[in-house]
C-alpha positions in Angstrom: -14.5 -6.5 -8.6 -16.9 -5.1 -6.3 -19.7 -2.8 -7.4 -20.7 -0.2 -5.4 -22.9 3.0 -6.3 -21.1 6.1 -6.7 -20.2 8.5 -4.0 -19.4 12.2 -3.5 -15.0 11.0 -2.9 -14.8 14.6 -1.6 -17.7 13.8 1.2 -17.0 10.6 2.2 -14.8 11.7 5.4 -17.2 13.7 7.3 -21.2 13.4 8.3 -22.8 16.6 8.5 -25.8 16.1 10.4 -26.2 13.6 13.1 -29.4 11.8 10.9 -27.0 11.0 7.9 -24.8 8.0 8.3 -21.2 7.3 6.6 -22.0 3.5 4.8 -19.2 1.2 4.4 -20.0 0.3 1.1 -19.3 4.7 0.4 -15.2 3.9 1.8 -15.3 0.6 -0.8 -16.0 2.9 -3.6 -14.0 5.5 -2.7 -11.0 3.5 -2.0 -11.8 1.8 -5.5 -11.9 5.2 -7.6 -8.6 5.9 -5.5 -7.1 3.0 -7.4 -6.4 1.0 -4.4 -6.9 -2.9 -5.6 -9.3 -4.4 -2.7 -9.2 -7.9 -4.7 -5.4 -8.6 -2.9 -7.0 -7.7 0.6 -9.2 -10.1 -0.2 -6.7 -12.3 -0.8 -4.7 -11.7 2.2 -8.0 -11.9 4.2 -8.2 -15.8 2.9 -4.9 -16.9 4.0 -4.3 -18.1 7.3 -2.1 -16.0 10.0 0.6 -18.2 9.7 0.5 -18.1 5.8 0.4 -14.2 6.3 3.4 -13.9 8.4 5.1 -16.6 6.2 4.4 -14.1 3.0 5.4 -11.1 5.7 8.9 -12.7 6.6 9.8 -13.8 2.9 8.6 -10.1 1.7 11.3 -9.0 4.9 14.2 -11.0 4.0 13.8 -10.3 0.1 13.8 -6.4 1.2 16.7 -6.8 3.6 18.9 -8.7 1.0 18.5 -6.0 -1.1 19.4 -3.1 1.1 22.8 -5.2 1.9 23.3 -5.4 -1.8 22.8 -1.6 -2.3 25.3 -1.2 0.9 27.7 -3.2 -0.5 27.3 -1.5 -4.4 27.6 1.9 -2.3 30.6 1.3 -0.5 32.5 0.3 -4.0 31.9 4.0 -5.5 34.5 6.3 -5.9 34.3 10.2 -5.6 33.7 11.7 -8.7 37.0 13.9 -9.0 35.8 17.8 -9.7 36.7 19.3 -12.8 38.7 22.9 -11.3 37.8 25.5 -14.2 
């Protein structure tokens, strides 16, 4: 995990005078306290292209298989009949 020093989240997005500068390492720890996990861009980082868009189409065709799947589960409900009070 990366350690960073701690930074004003609420500040990080603007620069208020043209002598104070935005570091990157202040978007690192912001994105971190956000919860976002910057260890699996990392990971993506170290793969190849193609091993990227190998992990993109498998990720695609998992995701498309399931829509069909829903479509076909969809298309087998039946109205639910109303109950006339």
């Amino acid at each position: 995990m990366r350690r960073c020093a701690p930074v004003d989240f609420e500040n990080t997005h603007t620069v208020s005078s043209p002598n104070q500068s935005f570091e990157p390492t202040d978007a690192i720890a912001a994105a971190e306290r956000a919860g976002i996990d910057l260890s699996l861009i990392d990971v993506n980082l170290s793969l190849s292209v193609k091993e990227r868009w190998e992990q993109h189409d498998a990720a695609l065709e998992l995701i498309l298989k399931l829509q069909q799947g829903r479509e076909r589960a969809d298309a087998e409900l039946q109205p639910t009949p109303r109950d006339p009070r």
